[in-house]
C-alpha positions, 0 to 999 in steps of 0.5 A, spaced: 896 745 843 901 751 840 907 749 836 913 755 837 918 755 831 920 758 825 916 759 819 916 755 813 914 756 805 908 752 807 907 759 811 906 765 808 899 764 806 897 764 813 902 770 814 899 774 809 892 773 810 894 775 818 897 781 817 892 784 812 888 783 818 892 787 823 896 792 819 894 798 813 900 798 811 902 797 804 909 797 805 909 790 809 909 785 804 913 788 799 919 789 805 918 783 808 918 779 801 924 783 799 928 780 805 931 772 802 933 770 809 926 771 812 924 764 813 929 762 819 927 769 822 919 768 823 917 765 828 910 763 829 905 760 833 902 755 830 895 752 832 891 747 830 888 752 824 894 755 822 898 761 824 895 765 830 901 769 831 907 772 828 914 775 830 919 777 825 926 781 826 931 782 821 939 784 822 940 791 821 947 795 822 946 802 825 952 806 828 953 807 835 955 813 840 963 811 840 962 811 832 963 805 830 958 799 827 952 794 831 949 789 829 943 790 831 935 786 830 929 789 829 923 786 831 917 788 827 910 785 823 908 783 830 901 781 830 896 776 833 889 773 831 884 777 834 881 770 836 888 768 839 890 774 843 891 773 851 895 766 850 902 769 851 903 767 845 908 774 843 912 773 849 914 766 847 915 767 841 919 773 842 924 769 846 925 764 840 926 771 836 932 774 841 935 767 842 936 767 834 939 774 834 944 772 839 946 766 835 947 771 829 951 775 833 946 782 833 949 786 840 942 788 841 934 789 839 930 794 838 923 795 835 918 801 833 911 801 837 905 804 840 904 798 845 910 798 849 906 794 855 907 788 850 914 787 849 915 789 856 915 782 859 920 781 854 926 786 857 925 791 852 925 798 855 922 805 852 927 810 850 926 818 847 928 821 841 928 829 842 924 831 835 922 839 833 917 843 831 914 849 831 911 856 826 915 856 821 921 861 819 918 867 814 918 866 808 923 869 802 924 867 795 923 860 792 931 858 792 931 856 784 937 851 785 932 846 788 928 841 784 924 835 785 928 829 786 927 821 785 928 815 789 931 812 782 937 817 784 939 813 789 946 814 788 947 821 789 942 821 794 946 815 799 952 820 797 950 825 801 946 820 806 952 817 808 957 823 809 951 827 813 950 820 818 957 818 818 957 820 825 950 820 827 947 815 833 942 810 830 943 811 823 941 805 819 948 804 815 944 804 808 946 799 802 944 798 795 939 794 797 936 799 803 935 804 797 932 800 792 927 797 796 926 800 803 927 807 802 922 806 795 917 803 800 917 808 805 918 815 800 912 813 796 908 818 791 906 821 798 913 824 799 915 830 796 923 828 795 927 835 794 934 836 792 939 842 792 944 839 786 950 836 790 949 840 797 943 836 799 936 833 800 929 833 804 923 828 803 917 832 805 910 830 806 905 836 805 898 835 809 893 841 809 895 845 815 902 843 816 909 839 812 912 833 816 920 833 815 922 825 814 929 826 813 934 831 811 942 830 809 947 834 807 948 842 807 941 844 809 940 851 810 939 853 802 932 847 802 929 849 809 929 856 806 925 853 799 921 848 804 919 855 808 917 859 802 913 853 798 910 853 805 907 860 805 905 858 798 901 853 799 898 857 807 902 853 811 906 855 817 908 849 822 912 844 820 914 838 824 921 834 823 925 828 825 931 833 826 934 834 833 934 841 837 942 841 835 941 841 827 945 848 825 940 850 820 933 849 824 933 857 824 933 857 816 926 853 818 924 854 824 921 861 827 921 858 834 922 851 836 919 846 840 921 839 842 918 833 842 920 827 845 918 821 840 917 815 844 916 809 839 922 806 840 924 800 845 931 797 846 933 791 849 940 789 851 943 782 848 951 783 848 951 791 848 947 797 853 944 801 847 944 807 852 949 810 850 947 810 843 939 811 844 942 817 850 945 822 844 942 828 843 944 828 835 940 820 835 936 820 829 932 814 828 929 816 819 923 814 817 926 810 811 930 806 816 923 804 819 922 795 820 
């Protein structure tokens, strides 16, 4: 028989080894262990030999199209034992996470995924986010006013953060906590975080035939011209950007542009309709900001 409920200390040990099993993701645990209301907001299934099966979400406040705040869950670190699977376990255990976040007052729910099918039963449905890429803009000079940046300089960074996204559909409202925690264990040595002094920033990952904008904020035109230039340095010329088509400074990083649709997300409704939110056309979702 399957018990359905909220996880407790005696717990983790399950959890951790089930997740090791089912994700490669070295940022997991340490987010995941950075939340201390996690408990209550786990629920498992557990069976005769422990836990087979596991849903977590946690409150996070992200802006609206109307320009206010909602208080939304994010569903994350789902899995199930691979001796487990097809028991329904993570539609059950999905509604015990719903019921929670309506208790705690959330509007609505979303989630990341490359397997909508299983939370579709659930009333999550798939929402686009419109993306950028394409051949990058001709290169010119290195802008000497740009240098390498740390997460360690959060203060200045959420700074510029803050007056980017003010207005911006989706955006995470960012604490102290998100940054020493959550931006780190996204933006690790494999990000290459640049900063124009006081005018802006752009987290960069450098692959061997393209770069990847994860995020930018602040007066951009001066940093995509460096990340062009730095580009054709290394004999790179595509990029793609988690920036929307509206982004006034693409021609400074683009010489043409193509937009993607990115449909990872899923949302469902609990007292607020997301769509409004999710239909923006300037929504941007940051990798920083990812469950």
């Amino acid at each position: 028989m399957t018990t359905y409920r909220a996880a407790t200390p005696a717990d983790e040990p399950d959890l951790h080894a089930l997740w090791a099993v089912c994700f490669t993701a070295p940022q997991l645990l340490p987010l995941y262990r950075s939340d201390p209301d996690r408990l209550p907001r786990t629920m498992v299934a557990e069976g005769s030999d422990g836990v087979e099966a596991v849903v977590y979400w946690l409150p996070r406040r992200l802006r609206n199209a109307e320009g206010g705040i909602d208080l939304v869950g994010g569903v994350a670190n789902v899995a199930t034992r691979p001796d487990a699977r097809g028991r329904g376990h993570i539609r059950s255990l999905l509604g015990l996470a719903l019921e929670s976040m309506s208790e705690a007052g959330c509007d609505w729910s979303l989630l990341f995924t490359g397997s909508p099918g299983v939370y579709e039963s659930s009333g999550y449905k798939v929402f686009s986010q419109s993306l950028t890429r394409g051949p990058l803009a001709a290169a010119t000079r290195h802008t000497s006013g740009v240098r390498r940046a740390s997460v360690a300089e959060w203060p200045l960074l959420a700074e510029l953060y803050d007056r980017h996204n003010a207005h911006r559909p989706l955006t995470t409202v960012r604490t102290p906590d998100d940054w020493r925690h959550r931006v780190p264990a996204h933006y690790d040595d494999s990000v290459d975080l640049r900063l124009a002094e006081g005018s802006g920033y752009v987290a960069l990952r450098w692959h061997d035939t393209s770069v990847e904008v994860l995020e930018a904020a602040g007066h951009l035109p001066e940093l995509f011209s460096w990340v062009a230039a730095e580009a054709a340095a290394r004999g790179i010329t595509r990029a793609d950007a988690r920036l929307t088509p509206g982004e006034p400074a693409l021609p400074f990083l683009f010489a043409e542009l193509e937009t993607v649709a990115d449909t990872s997300g899923m949302a469902r409704p609990l007292a607020v309709d997301p769509s409004p939110t999710l239909a923006s056309p300037s929504a941007i979702h940051w990798v920083a900001d990812y469950f």
